[in-house]
C-alpha positions in Angstrom: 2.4 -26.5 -3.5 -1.4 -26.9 -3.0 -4.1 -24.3 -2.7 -7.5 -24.9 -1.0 -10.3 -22.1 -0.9 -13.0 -21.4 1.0 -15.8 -18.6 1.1 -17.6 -16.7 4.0 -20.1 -13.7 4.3 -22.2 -12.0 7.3 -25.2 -13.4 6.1 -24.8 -16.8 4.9 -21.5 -17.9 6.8 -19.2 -20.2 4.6 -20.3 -20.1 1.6 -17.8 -22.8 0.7 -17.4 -24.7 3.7 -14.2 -24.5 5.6 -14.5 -27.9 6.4 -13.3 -28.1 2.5 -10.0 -26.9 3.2 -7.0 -29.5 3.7 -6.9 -29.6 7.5 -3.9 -29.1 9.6 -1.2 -29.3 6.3 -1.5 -25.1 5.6 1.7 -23.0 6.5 0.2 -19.9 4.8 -3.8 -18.7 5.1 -4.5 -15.7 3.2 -7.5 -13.8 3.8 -8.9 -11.1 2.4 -12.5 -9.3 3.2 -14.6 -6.1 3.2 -13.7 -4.4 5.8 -16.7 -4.8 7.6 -16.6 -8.5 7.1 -13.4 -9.2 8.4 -14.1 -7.5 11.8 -16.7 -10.3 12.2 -15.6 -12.9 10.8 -14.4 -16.2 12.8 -11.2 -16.6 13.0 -11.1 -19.6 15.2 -12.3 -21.5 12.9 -9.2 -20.9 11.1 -6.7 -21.1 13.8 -8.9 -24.3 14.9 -8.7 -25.9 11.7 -4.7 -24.8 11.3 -3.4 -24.2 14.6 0.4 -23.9 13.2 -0.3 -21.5 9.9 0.2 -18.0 9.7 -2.7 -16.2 9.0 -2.0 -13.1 6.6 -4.3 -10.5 5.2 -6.4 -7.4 5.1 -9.6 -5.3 4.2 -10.1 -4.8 0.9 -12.2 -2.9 -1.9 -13.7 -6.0 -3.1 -12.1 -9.4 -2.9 -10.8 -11.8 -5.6 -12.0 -15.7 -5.8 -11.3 -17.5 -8.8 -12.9 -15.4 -11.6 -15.4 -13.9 -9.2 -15.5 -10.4 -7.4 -17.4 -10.3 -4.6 -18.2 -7.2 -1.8 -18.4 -7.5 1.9 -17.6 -11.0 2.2 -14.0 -13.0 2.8 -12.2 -15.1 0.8 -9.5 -18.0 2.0 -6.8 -19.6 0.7 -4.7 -22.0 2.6 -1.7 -22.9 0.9 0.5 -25.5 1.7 4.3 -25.5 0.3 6.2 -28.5 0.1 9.9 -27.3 0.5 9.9 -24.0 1.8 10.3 -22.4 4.2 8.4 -18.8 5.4 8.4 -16.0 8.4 5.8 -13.3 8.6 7.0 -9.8 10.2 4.3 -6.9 11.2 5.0 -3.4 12.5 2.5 -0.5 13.6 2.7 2.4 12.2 1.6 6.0 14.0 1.2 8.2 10.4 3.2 8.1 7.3 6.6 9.9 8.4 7.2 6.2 10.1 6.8 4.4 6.8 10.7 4.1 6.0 11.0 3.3 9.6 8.4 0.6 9.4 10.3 -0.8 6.7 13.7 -1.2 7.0 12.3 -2.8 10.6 10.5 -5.4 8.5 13.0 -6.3 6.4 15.7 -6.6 9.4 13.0 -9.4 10.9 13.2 -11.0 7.3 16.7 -11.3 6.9 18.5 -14.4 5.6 21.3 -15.8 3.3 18.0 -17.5 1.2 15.4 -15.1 1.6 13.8 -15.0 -2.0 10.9 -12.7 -2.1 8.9 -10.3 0.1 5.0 -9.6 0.0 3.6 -6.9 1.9 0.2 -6.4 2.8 -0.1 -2.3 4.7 -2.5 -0.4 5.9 -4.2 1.5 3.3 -4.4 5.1 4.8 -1.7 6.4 7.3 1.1 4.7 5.3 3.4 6.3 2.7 3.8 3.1 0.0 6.9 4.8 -1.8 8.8 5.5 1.9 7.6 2.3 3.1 9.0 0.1 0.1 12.5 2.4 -0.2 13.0 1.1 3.9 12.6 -2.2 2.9 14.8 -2.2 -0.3 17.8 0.0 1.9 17.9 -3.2 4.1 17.5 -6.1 1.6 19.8 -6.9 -1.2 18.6 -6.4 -4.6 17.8 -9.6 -5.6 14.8 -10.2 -3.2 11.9 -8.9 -5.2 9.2 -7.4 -3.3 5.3 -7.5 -4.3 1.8 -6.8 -2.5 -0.5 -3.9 -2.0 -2.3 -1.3 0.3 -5.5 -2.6 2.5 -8.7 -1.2 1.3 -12.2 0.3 2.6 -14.1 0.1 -0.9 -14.7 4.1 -1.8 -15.3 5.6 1.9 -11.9 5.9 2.7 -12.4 6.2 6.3 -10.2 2.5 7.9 -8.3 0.0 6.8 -7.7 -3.3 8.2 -4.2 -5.6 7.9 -4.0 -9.1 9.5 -0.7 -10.5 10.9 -1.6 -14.0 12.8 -3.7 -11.8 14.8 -7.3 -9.6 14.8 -7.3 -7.3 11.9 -6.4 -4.0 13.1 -5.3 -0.3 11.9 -2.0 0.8 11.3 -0.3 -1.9 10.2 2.2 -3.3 8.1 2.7 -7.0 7.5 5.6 -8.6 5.1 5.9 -12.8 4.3 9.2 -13.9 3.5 10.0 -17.0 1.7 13.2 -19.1 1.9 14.7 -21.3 -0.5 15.8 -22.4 -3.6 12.2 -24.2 -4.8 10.5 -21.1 -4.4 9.6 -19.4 -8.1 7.8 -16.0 -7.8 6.7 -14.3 -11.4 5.4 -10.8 -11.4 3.7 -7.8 -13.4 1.6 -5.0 -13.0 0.2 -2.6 -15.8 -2.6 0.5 -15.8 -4.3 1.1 -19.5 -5.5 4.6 -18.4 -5.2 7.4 -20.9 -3.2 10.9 -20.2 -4.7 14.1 -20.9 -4.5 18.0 -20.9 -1.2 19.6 -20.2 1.8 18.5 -18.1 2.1 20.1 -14.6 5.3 20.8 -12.6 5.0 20.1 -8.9 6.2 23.3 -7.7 5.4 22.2 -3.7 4.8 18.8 -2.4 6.2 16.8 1.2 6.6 13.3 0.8 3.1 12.5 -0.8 1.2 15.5 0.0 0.8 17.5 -2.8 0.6 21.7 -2.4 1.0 23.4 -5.6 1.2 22.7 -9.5 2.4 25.1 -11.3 2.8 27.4 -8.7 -1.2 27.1 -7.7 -2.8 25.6 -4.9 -2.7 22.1 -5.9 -6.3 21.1 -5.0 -8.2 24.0 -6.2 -6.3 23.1 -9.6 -7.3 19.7 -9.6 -11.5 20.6 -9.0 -11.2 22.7 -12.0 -11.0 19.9 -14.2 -13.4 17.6 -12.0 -16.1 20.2 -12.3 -19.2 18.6 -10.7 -17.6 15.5 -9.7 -15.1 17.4 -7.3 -18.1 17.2 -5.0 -17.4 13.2 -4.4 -13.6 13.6 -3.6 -12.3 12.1 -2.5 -13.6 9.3 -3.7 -14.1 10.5 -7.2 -10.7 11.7 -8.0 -10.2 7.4 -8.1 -11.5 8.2 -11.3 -8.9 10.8 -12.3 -5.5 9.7 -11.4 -1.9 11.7 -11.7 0.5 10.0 -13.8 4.1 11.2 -13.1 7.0 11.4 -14.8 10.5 13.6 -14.6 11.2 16.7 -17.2 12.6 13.5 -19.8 9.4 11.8 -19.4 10.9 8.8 -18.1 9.3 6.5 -15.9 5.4 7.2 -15.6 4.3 6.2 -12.4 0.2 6.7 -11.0 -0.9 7.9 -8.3 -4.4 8.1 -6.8 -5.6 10.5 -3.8 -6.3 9.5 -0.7 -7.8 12.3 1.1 -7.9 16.0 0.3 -7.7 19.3 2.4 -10.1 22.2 2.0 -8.2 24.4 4.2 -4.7 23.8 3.1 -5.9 23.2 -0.3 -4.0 20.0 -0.3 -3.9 16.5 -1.8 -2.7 13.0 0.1 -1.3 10.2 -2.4 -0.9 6.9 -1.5 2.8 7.3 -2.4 5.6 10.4 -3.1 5.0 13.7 -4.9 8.1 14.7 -5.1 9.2 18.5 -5.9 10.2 19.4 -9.9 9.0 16.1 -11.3 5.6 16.4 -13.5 2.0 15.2 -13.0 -0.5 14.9 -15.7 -4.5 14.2 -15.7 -5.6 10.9 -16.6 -9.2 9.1 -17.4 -10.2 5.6 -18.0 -10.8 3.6 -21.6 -12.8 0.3 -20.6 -11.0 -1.8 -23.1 -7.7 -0.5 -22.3 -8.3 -1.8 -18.5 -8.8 -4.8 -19.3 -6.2 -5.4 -22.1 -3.7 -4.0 -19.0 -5.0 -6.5 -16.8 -4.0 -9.2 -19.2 -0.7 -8.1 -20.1 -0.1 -7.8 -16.5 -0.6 -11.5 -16.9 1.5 -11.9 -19.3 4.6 -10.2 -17.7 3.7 -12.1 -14.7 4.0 -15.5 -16.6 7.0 -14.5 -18.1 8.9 -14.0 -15.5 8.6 -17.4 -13.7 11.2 -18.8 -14.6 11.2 -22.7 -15.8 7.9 -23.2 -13.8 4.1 -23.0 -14.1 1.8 -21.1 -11.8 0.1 -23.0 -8.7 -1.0 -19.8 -7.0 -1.9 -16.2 -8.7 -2.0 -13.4 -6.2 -4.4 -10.5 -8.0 -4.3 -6.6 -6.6 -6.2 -4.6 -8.5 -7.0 -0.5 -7.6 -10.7 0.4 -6.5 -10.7 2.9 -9.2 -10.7 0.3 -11.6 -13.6 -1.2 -9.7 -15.2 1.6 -9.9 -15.0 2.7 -13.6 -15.6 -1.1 -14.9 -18.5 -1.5 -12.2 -20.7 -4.1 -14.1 -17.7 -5.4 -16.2 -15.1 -5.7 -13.2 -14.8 -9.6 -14.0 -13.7 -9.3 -17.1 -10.4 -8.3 -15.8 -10.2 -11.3 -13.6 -11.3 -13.4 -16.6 -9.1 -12.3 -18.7 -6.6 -12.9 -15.7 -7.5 -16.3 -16.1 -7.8 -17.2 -19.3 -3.7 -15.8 -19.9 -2.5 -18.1 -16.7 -4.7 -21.5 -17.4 -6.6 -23.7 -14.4 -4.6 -21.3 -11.7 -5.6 -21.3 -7.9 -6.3 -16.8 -8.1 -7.2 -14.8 -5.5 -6.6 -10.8 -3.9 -8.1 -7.9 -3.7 -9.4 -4.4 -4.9 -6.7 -2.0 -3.2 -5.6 1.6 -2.2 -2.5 0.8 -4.1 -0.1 -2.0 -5.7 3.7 -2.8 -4.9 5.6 -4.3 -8.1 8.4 -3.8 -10.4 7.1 -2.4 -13.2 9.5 -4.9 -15.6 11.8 -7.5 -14.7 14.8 -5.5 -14.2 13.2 -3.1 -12.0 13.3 -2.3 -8.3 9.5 -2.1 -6.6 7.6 0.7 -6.8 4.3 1.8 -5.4 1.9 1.9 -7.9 -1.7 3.0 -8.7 -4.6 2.3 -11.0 -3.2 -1.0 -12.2 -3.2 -4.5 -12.2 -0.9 -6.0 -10.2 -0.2 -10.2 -10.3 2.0 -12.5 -8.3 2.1 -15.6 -9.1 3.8 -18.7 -6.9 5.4 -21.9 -8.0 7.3 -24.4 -6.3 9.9 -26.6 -8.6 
């Protein structure tokens, strides 16, 4: 495997010049950009440069080169394997009761005796992550391990963008399967937030809007504890996530709000609220982020097996962006110094697809760092 990168913003163009990259070998460009960014930038120089690659990608919250975050720009990575094989798969979606749909469609178009692993980039706002990952797992055997993430829109929350070897556009969903026995694909993701105040039972919820906790109007609930901040939702409940578990307490899982209701007096997750399960309040520790970041790293080392990383894959939530602010690279270093001279990009997301351990099936997550890393052997 070989990874080149290359740079690009409004103002200054390529940054890093295109002309850099490896020209004509690439099967796989990713590319990921500020929303507004991606909208203009030149995609024929791409598909000039490699007429025969599928071009993957989407909007993000802030994009990942190397140990740099940058805003509003694009970052590219053209990645040539030398033994396998790939297909790329994209659906539109209409709103989030489609998500299952949308999946168990994608997988179908992925399907193959030596499919290996799945990465899914989706549009970050009309898509239900937990539906949208259960349709693909139905229709795929359990050994395929699926990865990726939710487009972002940095903290307005108002489009998301997903590329599929076409121009970016809404309502999308787009999966990259790889074939073959070279292929070696480690993965982790991990939070560090901190849970606080009392457990709440979810006494009303459909799919991943959220109506009641404890028998009150879910949202109304929720500003109570934001006080002055519930003016910024919601934008600022990214930094007050839900972390859920069932009446055991087994298997916390975040979620983050994507837009709220005044009427209703409802909340919209990025993935399932489901009924008699509990949520709890949680707030950020610095250190712990960036600690969770690392041992994402870790986990994600760990599990590629008898091989060492040629390409890291970083999705990392916008609320962590948003708490760290100043300090956001220290994540991404920390990234890097746990995986060594690695080829990394990604992006700041509206949500993370992983396993949450090795022996795990995916799950939608929120709030953490989630790592992919690629080997060929």
């Amino acid at each position: 495997m070989r990874v080149m990168q290359a740079h690009w913003s409004v103002k200054k163009g390529w940054l890093k010049p295109v002309a850099e990259l490896d020209k004509g070998s690439a099967q796989l460009i990713l590319i990921f950009g500020g929303t507004d960014a991606l909208e203009r930038f030149p995609f024929q120089d791409l598909r000039t440069h490699y007429p025969e690659a599928d071009i993957v990608g989407c909007s993000t919250s802030g994009e990942i080169i190397g140990t740099e975050v940058f805003d509003d720009s694009v970052v590219v990575s053209a990645v040539t394997f030398e033994q396998t094989r790939l297909h790329v798969a994209s659906e539109t979606i209409s709103g989030p009761e489609q998500s299952r749909s949308a999946g168990a469609a994608l997988a179908t178009k992925l399907a193959g005796d030596d499919l290996q692993h799945v990465f899914v980039l989706s549009d970050g706002l009309h898509v239900n992550g937990t539906a949208l990952i259960e349709g693909i797992q139905e229709t795929l055997p359990e050994s395929v391990v699926i990865t990726g993430g939710m487009s972002g829109d940095g903290a307005r929350f108002e489009r998301t963008l997903v590329v599929g070897n076409s121009e970016p556009c809404e309502r999308q969903v787009v999966a990259v399967g790889f074939y073959g026995d070279h292929i070696r694909v480690g993965y982790g993701s991990l939070g560090g937030w901190e849970a606080f105040g009392p457990d709440r039972l979810i006494t009303r919820s459909e799919g991943n809007v959220l109506y009641e906790l404890d028998g009150e109007p879910a949202l109304g609930l929720y500003k109570r504890y934001l006080g002055e901040r519930a003016d910024g939702l919601p934008s600022s409940g990214l930094l007050f996530p839900l972390s859920l578990h069932n009446e055991k307490g087994v298997e916390g899982l975040v979620r983050t709000i994507l837009a709220v209701d005044e009427e209703a007096g409802t909340m919209t997750f990025a993935g399932d609220m489901p009924e008699g399960g509990y949520a709890r309040l949680m707030k950020a520790n610095f250190e712990r982020l960036i600690d969770g970041a690392c041992s994402a790293a870790e986990s994600a080392k760990s599990t590629l097996v008898d091989s060492t990383a040629q390409l890291a894959v970083l999705i990392s939530c916008v609320g962590r962006k948003l708490v760290l602010k100043q300090r956001i690279e220290e994540e991404v270093e920390g990234v890097h110094d746990v995986l060594g001279a690695v080829p990394m990009t990604g992006f700041y997301s509206y949500g993370e697809f992983s396993p949450y351990k090795p022996t795990a099936q995916c799950k939608l997550h929120n709030q953490t760092m989630t790592i992919t890393i690629f080997a060929e052997k």
